[in-house]
N, C-alpha and C positions, 0 to 999 in steps of 0.2 A: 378100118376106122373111117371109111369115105362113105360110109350108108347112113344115108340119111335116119332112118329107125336106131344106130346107137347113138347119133347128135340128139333127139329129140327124146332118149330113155336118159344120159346123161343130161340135159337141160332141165328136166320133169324132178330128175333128185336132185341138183341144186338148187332151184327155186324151193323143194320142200323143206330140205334143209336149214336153209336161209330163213324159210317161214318157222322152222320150230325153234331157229335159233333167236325172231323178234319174241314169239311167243311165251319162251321158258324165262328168257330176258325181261320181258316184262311181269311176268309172274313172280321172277325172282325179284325185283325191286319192290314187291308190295306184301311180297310172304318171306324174304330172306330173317325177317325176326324171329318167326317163330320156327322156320327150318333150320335156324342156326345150331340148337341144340341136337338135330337127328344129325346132320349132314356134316358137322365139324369133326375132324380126323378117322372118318370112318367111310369105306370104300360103297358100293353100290350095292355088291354084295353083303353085305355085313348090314346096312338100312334096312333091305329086304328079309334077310333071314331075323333080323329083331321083329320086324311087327310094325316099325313105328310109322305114323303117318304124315305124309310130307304131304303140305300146304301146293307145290307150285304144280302148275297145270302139266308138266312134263314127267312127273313122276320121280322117284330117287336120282333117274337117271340124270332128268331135263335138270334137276336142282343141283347134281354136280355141275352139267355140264353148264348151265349158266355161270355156277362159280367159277369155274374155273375161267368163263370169258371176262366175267366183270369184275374178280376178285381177284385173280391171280392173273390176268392180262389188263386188257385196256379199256377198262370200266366202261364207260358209257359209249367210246370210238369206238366198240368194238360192235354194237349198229351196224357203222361203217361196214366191218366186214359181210354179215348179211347181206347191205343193201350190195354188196361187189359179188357174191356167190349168185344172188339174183338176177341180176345184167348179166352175169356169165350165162346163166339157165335162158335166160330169153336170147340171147345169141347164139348160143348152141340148137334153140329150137329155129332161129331162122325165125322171132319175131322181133329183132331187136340188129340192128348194126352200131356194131362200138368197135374202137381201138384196144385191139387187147393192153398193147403195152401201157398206155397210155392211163385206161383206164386203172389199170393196176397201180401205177404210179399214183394217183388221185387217190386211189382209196387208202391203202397201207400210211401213207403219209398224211391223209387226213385221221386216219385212227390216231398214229402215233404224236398227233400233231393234237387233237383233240383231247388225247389223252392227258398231255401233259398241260392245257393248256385250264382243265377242268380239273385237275390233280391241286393245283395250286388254288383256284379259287375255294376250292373244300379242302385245301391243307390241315387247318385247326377243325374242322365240321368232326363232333361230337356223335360218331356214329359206328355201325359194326362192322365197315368197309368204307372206302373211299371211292368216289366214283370215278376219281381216276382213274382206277384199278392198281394194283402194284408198279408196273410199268409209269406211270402217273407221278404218283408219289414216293418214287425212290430215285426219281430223275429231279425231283421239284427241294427233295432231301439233299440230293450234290449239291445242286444249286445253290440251296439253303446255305447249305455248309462249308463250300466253297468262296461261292460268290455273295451271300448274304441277299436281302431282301431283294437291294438292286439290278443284282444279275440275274435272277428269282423273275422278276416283272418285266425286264429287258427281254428277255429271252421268249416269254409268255406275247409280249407284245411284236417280236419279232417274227414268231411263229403265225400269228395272224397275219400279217401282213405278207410271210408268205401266201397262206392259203387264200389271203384276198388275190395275188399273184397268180397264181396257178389258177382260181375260177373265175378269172376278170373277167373272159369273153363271154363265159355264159350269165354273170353279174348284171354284164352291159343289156346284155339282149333282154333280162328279166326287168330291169329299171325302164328299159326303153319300152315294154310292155306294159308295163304298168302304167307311165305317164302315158301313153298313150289311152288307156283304157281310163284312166281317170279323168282324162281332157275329152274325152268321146262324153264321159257319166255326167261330166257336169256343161258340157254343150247342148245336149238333153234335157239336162235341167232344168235352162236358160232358153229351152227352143229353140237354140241355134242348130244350124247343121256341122255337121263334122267338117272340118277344114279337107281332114283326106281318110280316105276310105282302107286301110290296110289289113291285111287278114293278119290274126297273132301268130306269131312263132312260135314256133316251137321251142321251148325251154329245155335242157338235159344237161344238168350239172355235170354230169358223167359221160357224156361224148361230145367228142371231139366234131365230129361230123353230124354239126346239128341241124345244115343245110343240108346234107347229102341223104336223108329220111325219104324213103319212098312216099311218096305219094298217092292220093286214090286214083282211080281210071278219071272219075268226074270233071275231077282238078287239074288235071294231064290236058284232059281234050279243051280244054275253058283257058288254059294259058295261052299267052300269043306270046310272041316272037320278045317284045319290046322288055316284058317281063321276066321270059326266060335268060335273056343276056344278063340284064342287070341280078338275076341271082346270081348267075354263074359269077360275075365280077366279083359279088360277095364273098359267093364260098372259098374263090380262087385265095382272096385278102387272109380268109378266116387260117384257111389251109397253111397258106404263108409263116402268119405269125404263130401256128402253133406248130412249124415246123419245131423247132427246138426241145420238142415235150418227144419227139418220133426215137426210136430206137436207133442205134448206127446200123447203117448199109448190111453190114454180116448178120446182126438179128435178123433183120425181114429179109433178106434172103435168105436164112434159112425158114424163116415163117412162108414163102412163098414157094421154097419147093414143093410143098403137093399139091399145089394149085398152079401149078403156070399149064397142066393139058388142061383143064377143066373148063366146059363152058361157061362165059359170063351168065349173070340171073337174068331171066328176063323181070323187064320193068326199069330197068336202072335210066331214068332221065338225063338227059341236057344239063340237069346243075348239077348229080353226082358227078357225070364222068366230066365236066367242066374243073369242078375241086379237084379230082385225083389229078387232072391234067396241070392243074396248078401246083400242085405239093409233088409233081413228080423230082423236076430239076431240080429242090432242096433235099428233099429227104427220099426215097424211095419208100412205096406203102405196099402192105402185102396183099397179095391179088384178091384173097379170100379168106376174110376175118376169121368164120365162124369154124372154117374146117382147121384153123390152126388151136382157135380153142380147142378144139375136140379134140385132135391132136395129144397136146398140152395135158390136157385131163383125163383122157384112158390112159396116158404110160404112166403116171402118180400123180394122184392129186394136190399131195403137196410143192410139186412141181410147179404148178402154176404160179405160186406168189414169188418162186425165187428171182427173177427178175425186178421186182420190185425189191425186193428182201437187198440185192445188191447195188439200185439203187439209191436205196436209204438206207445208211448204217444206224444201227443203234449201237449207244455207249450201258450196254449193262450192270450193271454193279458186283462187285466180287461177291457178295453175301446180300441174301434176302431179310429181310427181317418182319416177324410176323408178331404183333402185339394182340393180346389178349387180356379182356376186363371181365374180373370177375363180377359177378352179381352183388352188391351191397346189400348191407341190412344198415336200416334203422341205428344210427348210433356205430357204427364200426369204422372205422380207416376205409378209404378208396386201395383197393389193389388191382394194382396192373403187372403184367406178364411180357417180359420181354422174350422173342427167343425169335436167336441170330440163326441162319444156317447158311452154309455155303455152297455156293454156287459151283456144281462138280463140271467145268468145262477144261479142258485142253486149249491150249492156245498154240496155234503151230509159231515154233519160233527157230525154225530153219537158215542157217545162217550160208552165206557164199560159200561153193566146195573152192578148198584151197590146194595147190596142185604142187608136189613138189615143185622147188626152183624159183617160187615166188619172194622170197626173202635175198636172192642171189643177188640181182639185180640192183648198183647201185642207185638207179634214178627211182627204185621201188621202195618203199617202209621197210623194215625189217621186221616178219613176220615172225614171232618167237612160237608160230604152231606149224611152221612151215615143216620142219624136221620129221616132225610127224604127223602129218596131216592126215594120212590115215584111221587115227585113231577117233575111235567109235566111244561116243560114251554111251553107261547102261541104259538100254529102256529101262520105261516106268512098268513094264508087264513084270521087271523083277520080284518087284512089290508085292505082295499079299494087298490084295483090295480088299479090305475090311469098311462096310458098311458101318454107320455109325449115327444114324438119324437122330437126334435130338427131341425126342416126345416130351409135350404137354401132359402132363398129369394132374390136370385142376385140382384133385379130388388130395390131392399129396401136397397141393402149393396152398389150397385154403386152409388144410389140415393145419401145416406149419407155420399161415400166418395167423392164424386166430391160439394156438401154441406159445408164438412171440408176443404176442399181442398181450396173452394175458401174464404170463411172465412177467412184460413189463408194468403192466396195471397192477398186477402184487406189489411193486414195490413204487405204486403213486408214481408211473412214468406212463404220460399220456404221449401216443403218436398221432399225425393229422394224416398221412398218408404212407403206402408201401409198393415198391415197387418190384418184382423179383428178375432178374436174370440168370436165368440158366444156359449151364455150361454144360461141359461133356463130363464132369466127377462133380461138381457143387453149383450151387443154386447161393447168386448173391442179394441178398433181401437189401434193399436201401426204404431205409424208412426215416420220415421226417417229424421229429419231435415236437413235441408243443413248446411254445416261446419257453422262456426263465429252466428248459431244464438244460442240469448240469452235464457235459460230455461224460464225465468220471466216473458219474454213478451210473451210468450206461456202461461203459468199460467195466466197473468191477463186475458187472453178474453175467462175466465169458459161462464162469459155472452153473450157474443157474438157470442159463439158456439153453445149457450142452444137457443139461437133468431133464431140462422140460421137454425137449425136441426128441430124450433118447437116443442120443448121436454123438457119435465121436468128431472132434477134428473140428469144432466150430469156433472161428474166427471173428471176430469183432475188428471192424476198422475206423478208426472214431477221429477225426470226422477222416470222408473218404478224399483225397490230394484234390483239388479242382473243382470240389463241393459242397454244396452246404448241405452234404447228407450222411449218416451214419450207417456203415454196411458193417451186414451180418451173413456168414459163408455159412451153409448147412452144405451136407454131402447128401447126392442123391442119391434114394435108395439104389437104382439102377444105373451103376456108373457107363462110361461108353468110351469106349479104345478111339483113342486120335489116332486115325489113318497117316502112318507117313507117306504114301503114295498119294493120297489127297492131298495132301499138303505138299507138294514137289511139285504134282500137276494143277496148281491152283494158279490162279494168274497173279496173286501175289509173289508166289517163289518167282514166275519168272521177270515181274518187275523189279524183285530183289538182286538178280542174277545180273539183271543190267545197270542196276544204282550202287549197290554194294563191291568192296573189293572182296569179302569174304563171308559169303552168307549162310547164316545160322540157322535152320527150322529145326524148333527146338521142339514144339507142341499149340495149343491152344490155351487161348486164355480163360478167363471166366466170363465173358460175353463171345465165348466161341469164335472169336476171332484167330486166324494164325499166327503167332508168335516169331517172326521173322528178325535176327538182329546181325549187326555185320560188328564180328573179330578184331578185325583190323579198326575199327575205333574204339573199343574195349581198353586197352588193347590185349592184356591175359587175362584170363578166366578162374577163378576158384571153383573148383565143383565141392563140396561134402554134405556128409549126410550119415547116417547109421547103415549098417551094411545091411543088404539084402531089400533097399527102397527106390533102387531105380537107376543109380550114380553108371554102371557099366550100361543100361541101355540108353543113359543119355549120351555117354561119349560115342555109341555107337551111331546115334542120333546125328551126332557134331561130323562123325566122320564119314557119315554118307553122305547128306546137304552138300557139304565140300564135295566129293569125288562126285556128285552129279552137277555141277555149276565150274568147277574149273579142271583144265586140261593138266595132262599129267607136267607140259614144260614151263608150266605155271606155277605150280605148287609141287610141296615136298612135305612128307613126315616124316617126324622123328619119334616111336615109339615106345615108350619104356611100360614095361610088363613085367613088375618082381613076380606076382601070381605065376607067371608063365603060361597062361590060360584063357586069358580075356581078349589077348590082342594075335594068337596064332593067327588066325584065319585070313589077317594082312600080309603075312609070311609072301601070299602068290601075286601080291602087286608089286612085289620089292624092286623092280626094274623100272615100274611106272612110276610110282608114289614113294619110295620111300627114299630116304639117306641113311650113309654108317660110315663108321673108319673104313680107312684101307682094310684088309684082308681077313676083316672079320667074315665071321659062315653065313651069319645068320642078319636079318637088318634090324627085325624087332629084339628090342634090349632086352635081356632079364637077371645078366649077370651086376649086383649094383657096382663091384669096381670099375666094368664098362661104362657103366652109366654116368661116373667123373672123367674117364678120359672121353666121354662124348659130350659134355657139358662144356669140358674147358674148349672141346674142338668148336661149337658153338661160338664160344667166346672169340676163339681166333676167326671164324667165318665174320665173326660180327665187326672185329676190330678191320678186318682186310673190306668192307664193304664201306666201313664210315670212313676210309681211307678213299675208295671209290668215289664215295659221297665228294666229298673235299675236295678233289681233284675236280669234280663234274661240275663244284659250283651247284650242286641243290642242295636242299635238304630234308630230304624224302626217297623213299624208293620207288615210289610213283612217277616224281618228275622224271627220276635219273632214266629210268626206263623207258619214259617217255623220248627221252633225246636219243637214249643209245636207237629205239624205235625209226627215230627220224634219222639217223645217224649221221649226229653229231659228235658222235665221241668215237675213238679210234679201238676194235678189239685188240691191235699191236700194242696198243699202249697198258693192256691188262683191265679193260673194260669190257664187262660180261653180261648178258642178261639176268637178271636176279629173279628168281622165282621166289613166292612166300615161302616161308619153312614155319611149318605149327608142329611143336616139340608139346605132346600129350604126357603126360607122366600119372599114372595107375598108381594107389598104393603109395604116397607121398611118405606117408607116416614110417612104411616100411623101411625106406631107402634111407629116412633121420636116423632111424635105429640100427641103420648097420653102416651107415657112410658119417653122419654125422654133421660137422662142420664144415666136412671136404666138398659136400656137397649143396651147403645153404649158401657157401660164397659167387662160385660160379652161378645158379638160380639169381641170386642179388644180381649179378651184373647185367643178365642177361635179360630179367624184371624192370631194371631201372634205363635201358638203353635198347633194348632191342629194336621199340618198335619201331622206330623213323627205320631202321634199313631192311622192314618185312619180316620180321623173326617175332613171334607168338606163341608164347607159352598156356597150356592150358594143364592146371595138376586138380587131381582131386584124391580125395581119404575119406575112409571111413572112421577116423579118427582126431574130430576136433576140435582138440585142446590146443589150450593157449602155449604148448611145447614145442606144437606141429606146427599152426596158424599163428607164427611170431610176430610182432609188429612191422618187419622187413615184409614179411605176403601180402601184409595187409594193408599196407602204405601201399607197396605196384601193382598190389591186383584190386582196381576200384570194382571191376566186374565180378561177380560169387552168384553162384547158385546152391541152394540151400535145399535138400531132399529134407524128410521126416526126420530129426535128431530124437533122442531118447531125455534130452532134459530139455532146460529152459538156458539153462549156462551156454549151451552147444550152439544154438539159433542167436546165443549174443555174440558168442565170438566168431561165427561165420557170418552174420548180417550186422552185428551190433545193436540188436533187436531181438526182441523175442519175438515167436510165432512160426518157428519151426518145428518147434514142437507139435504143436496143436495140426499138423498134415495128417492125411488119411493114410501114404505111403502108396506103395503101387507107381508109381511115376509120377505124384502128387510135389510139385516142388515149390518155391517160392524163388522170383530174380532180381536183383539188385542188380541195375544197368544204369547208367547216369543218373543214380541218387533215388531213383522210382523203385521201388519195389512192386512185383505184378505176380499175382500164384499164376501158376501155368499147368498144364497137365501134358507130361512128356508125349511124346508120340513112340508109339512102336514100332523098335524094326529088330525080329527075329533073327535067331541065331540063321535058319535056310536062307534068310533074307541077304544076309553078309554073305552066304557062304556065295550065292550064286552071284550077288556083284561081284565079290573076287573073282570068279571062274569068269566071269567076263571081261573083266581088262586083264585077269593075267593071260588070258590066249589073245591078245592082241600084238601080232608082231611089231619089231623094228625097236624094239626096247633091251637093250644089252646086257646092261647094269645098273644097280640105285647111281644114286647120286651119291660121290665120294665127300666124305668132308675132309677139313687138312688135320695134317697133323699136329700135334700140340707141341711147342718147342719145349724141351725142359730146362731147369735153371739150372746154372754151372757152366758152358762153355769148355775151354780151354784151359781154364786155369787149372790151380789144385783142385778142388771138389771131385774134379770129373776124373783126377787120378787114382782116387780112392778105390779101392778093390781092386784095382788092373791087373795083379798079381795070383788074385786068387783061382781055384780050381775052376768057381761057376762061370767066371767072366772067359776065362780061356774056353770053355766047351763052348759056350755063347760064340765065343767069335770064333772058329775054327767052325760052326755050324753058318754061321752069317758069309763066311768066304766061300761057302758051297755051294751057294745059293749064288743067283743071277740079281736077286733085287734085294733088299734088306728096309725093316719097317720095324718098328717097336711093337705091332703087338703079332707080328710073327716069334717075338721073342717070349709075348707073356703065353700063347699056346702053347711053343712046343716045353719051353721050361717051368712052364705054371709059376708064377713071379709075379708080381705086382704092377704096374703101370710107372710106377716111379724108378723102381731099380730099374724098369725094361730101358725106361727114356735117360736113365745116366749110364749106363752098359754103351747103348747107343752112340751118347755122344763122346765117351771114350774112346770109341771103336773110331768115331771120327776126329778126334783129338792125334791118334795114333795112323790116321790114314787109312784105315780098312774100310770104312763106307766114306762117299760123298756127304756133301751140306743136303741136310732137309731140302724138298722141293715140291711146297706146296703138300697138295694131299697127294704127289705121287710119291712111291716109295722111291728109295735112296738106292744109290749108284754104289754095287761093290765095287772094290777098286784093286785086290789084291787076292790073289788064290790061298788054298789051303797049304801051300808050300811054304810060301811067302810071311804069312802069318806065323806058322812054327819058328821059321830061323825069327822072327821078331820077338817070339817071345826069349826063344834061347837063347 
């Protein structure tokens, strides 16, 4: 890479480059109108093989590649880049000395500086791109919407005056040029002579060492002494103060290892090596610019900018957004074309490794992952990547607005304008009516809309929350799978992960936005819907989101499965993630009399936590955890870390129908109180009647999501509204979340999908057992009640089986005798009325006390 022939083959294709890129650039600002219709959503290949004939001087090719600089980067800074591949090509060839780092910093940050600073002056500009380019106007858009007009202009006028900052020296030397040369023109004028005689500078916006320029032989031999000092003073000054632009000491050391054997150029004068003598003792400079570009530029080309690239960040936007206007006729409504996509990046969010023994340590926090701090949670490679592009289909969106359109004009309703937003299942039309007309009679013709479009599932929103506009939802013909692995790896999920205690990625909306909500301000969730419309891959949805955003000593489930078939495949995290009684086999629930004695146990964790609470002086499990954290509360004293517990229940309807009563009391209590001590209930059915969904679900559960129902009664008594009905199904659902209703399109995650995040935290050592919950006391005591039966056959085999045993529990009793839960927990406390087990202890089993010998003379 040290021969001069590939510096001068590489300098020869940057400069050409650079020239096709002012070329095709400028071709494209003055033909991008009429190539718009060849070149939009259609690759290079596809231009060529049509036929069609593109206007710009670079051919299909050049007229991408322009768009893609001026429309999809940095509109008109993007010049800038040119004129910096250029200087690079004249440096390379050895006709040009520049600072690489330097330079690079100048240019990237004047594109991006440029960009946004002509992004905003053409904000409103009425046109088929913005000359800002995207980059431009989707920073001018934050602004916008953030900061509003004044932060908009501040910001706009801040950026210039960096750039005035950054080219001051070469500013200075161009004004002082000037006024010189126009005090020479008009001394002339006046026939005076010139005051003083000085030859012009040389001007280079773009180097730094704009004294350090070789010189001719001519000019060399013709300077004297007096002259040469005083540049060198200069350059020394220039050097000085633009040390602070120089890279640190380690970059140009390594820019200078392949030049420290190399001989200097010949030519180099008295004021070069004057400058470099001056800017040595600030900054160190590399021995030999041009070999470091080449360098640089043979091992990747896009290597070059990355020094710049880190030191100017950009803040880019989660989602792009690309608007599209259709062609108007004569007399028709304006339509315009929204469509969001999102921005597929990774964001590394790598957090400190935590070593055992960090939590030990009283002068340290108490680290509630220390325990297991090994633990890995799933890659996103688990995921199915499912691609899911968002296409424009003009020819399907003018169809449907000149459809709607005349729909409405059959029944004397004029509109002034339409706007559509496409999503990943429906396309939302907002269109704005002419003054005096009525909402209502827009509302009645849902049917008449749904006839004219030929389409199922179409929705009217009249008017839409926040607007002075009327939406109309049509489904697209070609619907598109929400990626849940795009949405996990989105930098939303992970600003969610750090703002949320419990966060939800549920799907996208209908402006293709992610659908992100946190739990724990909910605080329970209703799911229903008609069976076979989404409702199991939403919970499946709820309970990956979790298991990728919190640790297992975090969080807990409680899983109830009458099917016995929906929720197996959690069976292998049961150590990590889940809870149960003592001595049950299994963690996920399917038996329903289990599922009241794990309801009531619920209740006793909740009462034994607000107990916590109380003593701690908060009132929240956030705070409390916070102090045990800081440890201010005492573990001797029965203060614990609290992890969340979201109790999921499948099949709600089923469990009414075979439990009843037994089981709508415990759900109440645990509805109306859970949430302050982190307890969350999430139930859904395929069955939403006012029998299932009682007024008790629907006073604690303000939160509901609402799948495709088969009437109009169903979408009232889960939303209290209608328009459930009217969903397409497939994962098509509608959410009531703080009073907002928003349709959403579920995101998918496959059944392989589940199977192998299971397979990955259950092979994760150092996890024992679930989390035990306690036991349920039952009523009766010592008194009479709990003498009842003590005589009989069942109670003696019971307890001559319970003295055999090393430990004794209630529902060791309801296995091996198949019994109910009730008689198990008064047997029990008979046994301990009678002395044969110890008092309850917590969720550990109980203390036998007396052998099988002991027991018989007792009864006898």
């Amino acid at each position: 890479m040290r021969d001069y022939r590939t510096h001068l083959s590489l300098g020869v294709i940057f400069c050409l480059v650079a020239f096709a890129m002012v070329v095709c650039g400028i071709s494209f600002l003055f033909n991008h109108g009429a190539d718009q219709s060849v070149t939009h959503a259609r690759t290079v290949s596809e231009i060529v093989a049509s036929g069609d004939i593109v206007q710009n001087a670079g051919g299909p090719g050049g007229a991408k590649f322009a768009e893609w600089l001026l429309v999809d980067g940095f509109g008109i800074g993007s010049f800038i880049l040119a004129v910096y591949l250029f200087l690079l090509g004249l440096a390379l060839m050895k006709l040009k000395r520049c600072n690489f780092w330097s330079l690079s910093f100048r240019c990237l940050f004047s594109a991006c500086a440029i960009s946004v600073i002509v992004g905003l002056l053409t904000y409103n500009r009425a046109d088929v791109f913005h000359l800002g380019g995207t980059h431009g106007y989707f920073v001018n858009h934050l602004l916008l919407q953030y900061t509003g007009a004044l932060g908009a202009y501040c910001t706009t006028v801040a950026l210039l005056g960096i750039l005035v900052a950054v080219f001051l020296k070469p500013l200075t030397i161009l004004w002082n040029a000037m006024s010189k040369t126009f005090s020479k023109h008009k001394a002339q004028l006046h026939h005076e002579p010139a005051a003083e005689t000085v030859a012009k500078p040389e001007f280079d916006i773009l180097d730094d060492n704009a004294a350090g320029e070789e010189p001719d032989e001519s000019d060399d031999s013709d300077a004297d002494e007096s002259a040469t000092t005083a540049a060198a003073e200069e350059a020394a000054k220039i050097a000085a103060e633009h040390a602070r632009f120089m890279p640190p000491p380690a970059l140009d050391d390594l820019d200078s290892e392949d030049g420290e054997d190399e001989e200097p150029e010949p030519g180099h004068n008295a004021v070069a090596a004057a400058a470099m003598a001056a800017a040595a003792p600030v900054a160190p400079v590399a021995a030999e610019i041009p070999a470091t570009v080449a360098a640089a530029a043979t091992a990747a080309v896009p290597e070059v900018t990355s020094p710049a690239a880190a030191t100017e960040p950009q803040a880019k936007p989660a989602y792009e957004a690309e608007t599209v206007a259709l062609p108007e006729q004569k007399g028709e409504p304006e339509m315009i074309i929204v469509n969001a996509t999102h921005e597929n990046t990774v964001e590394d969010t790598k957090s400190a490794q935590i070593t055992h023994g960090d939590h030990i340590g009283l002068d340290q926090p108490y680290d509630q992952r220390a325990q297991h701090s090994n633990y890995v949670f799933p890659p996103l490679d688990l995921l199915i990547e499912r691609p899911n592009p968002v296409i424009i289909n003009e020819e399907e969106q003018a169809a449907n607005k000149s459809l709607i359109v005349n729909a409405l004009r059959s029944y004397d309703i004029e509109i002034l304008r339409i706007e559509a937003t496409i999503g990943p299942t429906v396309t939302l039309y907002e269109i704005v009516p002419a003054e005096g007309t009525r909402i209502a009679k827009i509302k009645s013709l849902e049917d008449d809309i749904a006839m004219s479009l030929s389409a199922l599932g179409i929705r009217i929103i009249a008017p839409i929350p926040g607007k002075g506009t009327i939406g109309i939802e049509v489904p697209n013909r070609n619907p598109q799978i929400v990626s849940m692995r795009k949405m996990l790896e989105s930098p939303a999920f992970t600003q969610a992960k750090a703002k949320m205690k419990l966060p939800l990625a549920l799907g996208a909306t209908v402006s293709n936005d992610f659908f992100i909500t946190d739990l724990a301000k909910m605080p329970h969730l209703l799911v229903a819907g008609a069976t076979g419309q989404g409702k199991s891959v939403g919970l499946n949805c709820i309970i990956t989101s979790l298991l990728y955003s919190k640790h297992p000593d975090e969080l807990k489930f409680v899983l109830v499965d009458p099917k016995m078939v929906e929720f197996t495949l959690y069976q292998r995290i049961a150590n990590q993630y889940l809870a149960k009684l003592p001595e049950e086999d299994r963690s996920v629930i399917t038996d329903p009399q289990k599922v009241i004695a794990t309801l009531n146990s619920l209740c006793v964790e909740m009462d034994k936590r607000y107990e916590l609470l109380s003593e701690a002086e908060v009132r929240g499990v956030e705070a409390y955890n916070e102090r045990f954290m800081q440890r201010r509360l005492n573990p001797e004293k029965g203060h614990r870390y609290m992890p969340y517990i979201v109790m999921i229940v499948d099949e709600f309807a089923d469990l009414i129908m075979t439990a009843g009563k037994d089981i709508s009391v415990p759900i109440g209590r645990i509805a109306q109180k859970a949430r302050a001590v982190g307890m969350h209930m999430i139930i859904a059915t395929q069955r939403p009647s006012t029998d299932i969904i009682t007024g008790m679900i629907k006073a604690n559960f303000p939160a509901r999501i609402a799948f495709k129902t088969s009437q109009s009664i169903d979408s009232k008594t889960i939303l209290d509204r209608p328009g459930a009905h009217r969903l397409n199904g497939r994962g098509d659902m509608l959410t009531l979340i703080d009073g907002r209703i928003e349709r959403v399109q579920c995101a998918l995650v496959d059944t392989e999908e589940v199977e192998a995040i299971c397979m990955h935290i259950g092979a994760q050592p150092g996890f024992t057992m679930p989390l035990l919950l306690p036991e349920v006391p039952t009523e009766g005591g010592s008194d009479g009640p709990a003498e009842i039966g003590a005589t009989t056959d069942e109670f003696r085999r019971c307890a001559m089986f319970i003295a055999s045993q090393t430990q004794a529990s209630i529902t060791m009793l309801q296995r091996k005798f198949e019994i109910g839960f009730n008689k198990a927990g008064r047997f029990m406390d008979q046994m301990q009325t009678m002395g044969i087990v110890g008092p309850a202890n917590g969720a550990k089993p109980r203390q036998v006390l007396m052998t099988p010998d002991e027991v018989q003379r007792l009864f006898d």
